[in-house]
C-alpha angles and dihedrals in degrees: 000000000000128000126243126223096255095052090045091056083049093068121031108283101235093042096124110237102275099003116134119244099245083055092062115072114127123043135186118223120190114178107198099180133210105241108258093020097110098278093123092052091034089058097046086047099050089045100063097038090051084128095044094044086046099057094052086050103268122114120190107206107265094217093091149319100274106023093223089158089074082063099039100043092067090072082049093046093051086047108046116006142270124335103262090024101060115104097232090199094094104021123115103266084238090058089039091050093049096043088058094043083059094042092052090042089050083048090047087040089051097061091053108104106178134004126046137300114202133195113205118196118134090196086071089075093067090056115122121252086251086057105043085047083053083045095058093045085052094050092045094050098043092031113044124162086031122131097214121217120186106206116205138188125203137179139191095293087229093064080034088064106042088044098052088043098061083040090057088036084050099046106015131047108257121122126225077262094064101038097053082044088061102046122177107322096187088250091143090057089050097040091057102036087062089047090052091042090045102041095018133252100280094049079067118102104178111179136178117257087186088056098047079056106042089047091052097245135131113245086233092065091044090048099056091047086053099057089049099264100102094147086067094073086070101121104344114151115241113236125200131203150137094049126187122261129229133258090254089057099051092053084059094053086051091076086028100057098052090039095057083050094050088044087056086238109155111222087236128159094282105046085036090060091042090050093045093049090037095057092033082075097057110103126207149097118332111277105272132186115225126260089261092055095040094061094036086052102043110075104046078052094056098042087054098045089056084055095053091052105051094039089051111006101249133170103220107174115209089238109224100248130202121242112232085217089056090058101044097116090059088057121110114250115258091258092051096043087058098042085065083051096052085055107039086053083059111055089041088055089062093033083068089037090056090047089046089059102041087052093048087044094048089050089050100056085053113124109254111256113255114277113248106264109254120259118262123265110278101189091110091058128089109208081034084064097055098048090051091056089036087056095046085056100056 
């Protein structure tokens, strides 16, 4: 029989089924996402409270704030061999740096003796069946005597949806047209069910964003109950960020988005983190799809939320979602609309000119590179001696 949500919160969530206690000391925790569920603001949090997390027995992996190279090493990995195997003398310096930052993880996982290390990185769940079985060879090999956990959050796939589609409008470059034309595509279902086959069904803690909402908790709070460390969350500061933006912000990016593609401008860090901040300050009604979208989108959401909730037991509440025609009145005018664009062009413009000349004067301030060492002396040599004349005649 499957546990529910609620039961698995009640034992400690990586406690293999009929292992004693004292068998279980060290646990794995990957948390793979979903995408809008708090990540962003769990990780930040995590981040800054690493002491305070260590001293109740969790230890956020010190590499980073969000462990993308997790993600990320599993191309390497595919390309040039294991973590710890590779030979790092021809590999991309992305691959290489990522590929040190797992070693030296493996190394800080490796002096915990009791108590859980987590990994925290959403963009693991999109990851293909061939790659999360990879991900599970790289984690036996670096974390061994771990009893892995993979801790998931989900929420109800139509405010999934809306919610990923104003993300990949804030920090891509889709427009409201391509991301209703996309729809829900069941990736959450899918995304779980190769983590389950791969780890197996009891490594999987699945637990109800909507829940942790409805019942007025942080996801933080709820995320630490659910690895087993409830007692963690005592005192920890809260922290926000990668908030949604608003529906007057992502008709902005609508003109935003194509114009940095047909300026050949590549949505890199540093534009990504100017887009993101620029559009953050737009104020205006919640993103919202239109009416079309809504009832093309609706259906495929509530047959998957029926499954999520007889497969684990999740309660998964049909948020009450707001119609773009219905706001329609809220919206800023077209002029205004572009003006925004105009500017937001702009300072992302010297955004990428400020980037340009610290880079050149970076490079600038570089040591010279040693001059070749002089070639030896040739005047005891006769045919040294005839291309040196050769070369005084030209």
């Amino acid at each position: 029989m499957r546990q529910t949500n609620d039961q698995r919160a009640a034992v400690p969530p990586a406690l293999p089924q009929g292992a004693a206690p004292e068998e279980y000391m060290r646990q794995l925790v990957l948390h793979v996402g979903s995408i809008k569920t708090g990540s962003t603001s769990a990780q930040t949090t995590f981040a800054a409270s690493r002491e305070r997390l260590a001293a109740h027995g969790v230890h956020y992996a010190s590499i980073s704030r969000n462990h993308g190279a997790v993600s990320r090493v599993i191309r390497a990995t595919r390309r040039n061999g294991f973590p710890g195997e590779a030979d790092l003398a021809g590999v991309r310096a992305q691959e290489a740096s990522d590929f040190t930052l797992m070693e030296r993880a493996a190394a800080e996982a490796a002096a915990v003796k009791s108590g859980t290390y987590m990994f925290s990185s959403e963009a693991l769940l999109t990851h293909s069946a061939r790659n999360v079985a990879l991900l599970k060879s790289i984690v036996d090999r670096l974390f061994p005597d771990f009893a892995v956990s993979v801790l998931v959050y989900i929420r109800h796939p139509l405010s999934y949806t809306i919610s990923r589609g104003q993300n990949e409008i804030k920090l891509g470059t889709d427009t409201t047209a391509l991301i209703e034309e996309r729809g829900y595509d069941g990736e959450l279902r899918v995304g779980v069910e190769r983590y389950a086959e791969v780890f197996g069904r009891d490594a999987m803690i699945v637990r109800s964003y909507d829940a942790v909402i409805a019942d007025g908790r942080s996801v933080q709070e709820d995320m630490l109950e659910a690895i087993g460390h409830p007692g963690a969350a005592e005192g920890l500061v809260i922290e926000r960020s990668n908030e949604s933006i608003s529906m007057n912000a992502a008709l902005v990016a609508d003109i935003v988005n194509p114009a940095l593609a047909e300026r050949g401008i590549r949505v890199d860090a540093n534009v990504r983190r100017a887009k993101k901040q620029l559009l953050s300050e737009i104020a205006g009604p919640r993103f919202a799809f239109s009416r079309a979208a809504l009832d093309a989108v609706r259906g495929p959401c509530r047959t998957e939320a029926a499954w999520f909730a007889e497969a684990y037991g999740l309660a998964l509440s049909e948020p009450k979602v707001v119609v773009r025609e219905d706001i329609a009145d809220k919206l800023m005018p077209a002029d205004e609309i572009a003006d925004h664009a105009d500017r937001v062009l702009e300072r992302i413009s010297a955004v990428r000119q400020a980037v340009a000349k610290r880079k050149a004067k970076k490079a600038r301030g570089r040591k010279p590179r040693r001059e070749q060492k002089k070639e030896p002396d040739p005047s005891g040599n006769f045919f040294a001696k005839l291309i040196k004349r050769f070369r005084f005649s030209r």
